[in-house]
Structure formats: C-alpha cells, structure tokens
N, C-alpha and C positions, 0 to 999 in steps of 0.2 A: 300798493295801489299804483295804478303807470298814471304817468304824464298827460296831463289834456291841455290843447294849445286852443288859443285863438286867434281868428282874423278877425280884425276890426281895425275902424278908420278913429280912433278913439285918442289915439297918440299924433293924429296929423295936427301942426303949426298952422295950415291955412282954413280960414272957417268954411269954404267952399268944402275942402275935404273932409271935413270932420262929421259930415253927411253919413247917417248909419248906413249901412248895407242893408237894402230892402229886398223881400222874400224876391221881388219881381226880378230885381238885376240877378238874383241865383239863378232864380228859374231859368232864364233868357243866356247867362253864361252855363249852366248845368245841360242848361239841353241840345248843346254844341257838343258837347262829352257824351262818345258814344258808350264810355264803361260809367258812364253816373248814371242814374235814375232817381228821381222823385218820388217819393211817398208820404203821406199822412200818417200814418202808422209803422213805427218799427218795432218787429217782434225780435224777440231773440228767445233761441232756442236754447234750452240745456236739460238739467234735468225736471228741470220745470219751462212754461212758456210764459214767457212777460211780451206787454205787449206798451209801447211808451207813443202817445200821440202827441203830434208835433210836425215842425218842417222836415224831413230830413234827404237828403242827398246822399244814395249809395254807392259807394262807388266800390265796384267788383274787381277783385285782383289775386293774380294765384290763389281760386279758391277761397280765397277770403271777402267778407262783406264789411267795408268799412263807413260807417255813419257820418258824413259832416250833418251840424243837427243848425238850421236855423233859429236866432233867439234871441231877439232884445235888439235886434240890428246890426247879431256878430255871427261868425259862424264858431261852431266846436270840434274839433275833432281829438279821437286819442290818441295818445303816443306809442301806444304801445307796440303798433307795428311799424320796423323800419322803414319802407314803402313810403309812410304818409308825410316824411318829412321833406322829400322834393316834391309832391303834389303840391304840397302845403304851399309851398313857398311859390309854386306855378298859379294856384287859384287866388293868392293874395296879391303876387301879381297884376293879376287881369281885373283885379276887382279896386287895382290903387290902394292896398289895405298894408297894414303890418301886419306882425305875429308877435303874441303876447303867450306865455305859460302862464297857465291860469290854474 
C-alpha cells in the first residue's frame, strides 16, 4: 500500500494557527493553479469504475491525475507518485500548514 501524507495546521504552537484549513481557502489557493481543478466527484477508472464523493482537487501532471482530497480541515494526498512530494511541500506552504504521513 503507498504512503498518504497530509497537510494540516494540527501541529502549529500558535492557537491563531491551529485554525483548520477550510474548503474555501483551497478553493480560492486551487483556483490560482492552472494544472488543479476542483470536483465533487472523483471517479477512477480500472477495471471496474468507482466513483468517491467528496472535496477534491486535481491536479494533472505527465499524464497522470493526482487527487488532493479535502477532509476534516486537512487536505490528503498519496505518495505514491514522486511528483507529489515538492507540490506537497509548495501547497502547504501557501496554506501555512505542515506535513504529516498519515
């Protein structure tokens, strides 16, 4: 099973910070990012189709569609592709957040 990280503000010292990450501030920082997109619904295709509703944030890259998923005030994403661990560290960034493996 690969690695899934999160961003969350769950780990800040100051109680101003420790303010969850609200869908709105994704929204408003995701939709500055022309390779992200927002959707209600993420399907994934295989040999079957599932379909998972929820926040989620796509973000497309060589060919690939990578999920950050909104949730509880954190965001998710997985490890599994190399790619996601300098985004990772750029969206938690901009958001004042850590990174946690979860």
């Amino acid at each position: 099973m690969g690695q899934r990280y999160r961003i969350t503000r769950e780990m800040q010292q100051e109680n101003d910070a420790k303010q969850p990450i609200t869908l709105e501030e994704c929204k408003a920082y995701f939709e500055l990012q022309p390779d992200i997109v927002y959707t209600p619904v993420f399907t994934v295709k295989g040999e079957t189709t599932m379909s998972i509703e929820g926040d989620f944030f796509l973000w497309e890259i060589e060919g690939a569609t990578i999920p950050f998923r909104h949730f509880d005030g954190d965001l998710y994403v997985s490890g599994m592709n190399e790619a996601v661990i300098p985004k990772m560290i750029e969206i938690a960034s901009a958001l004042r957040a850590d990174i946690a493996e979860d």
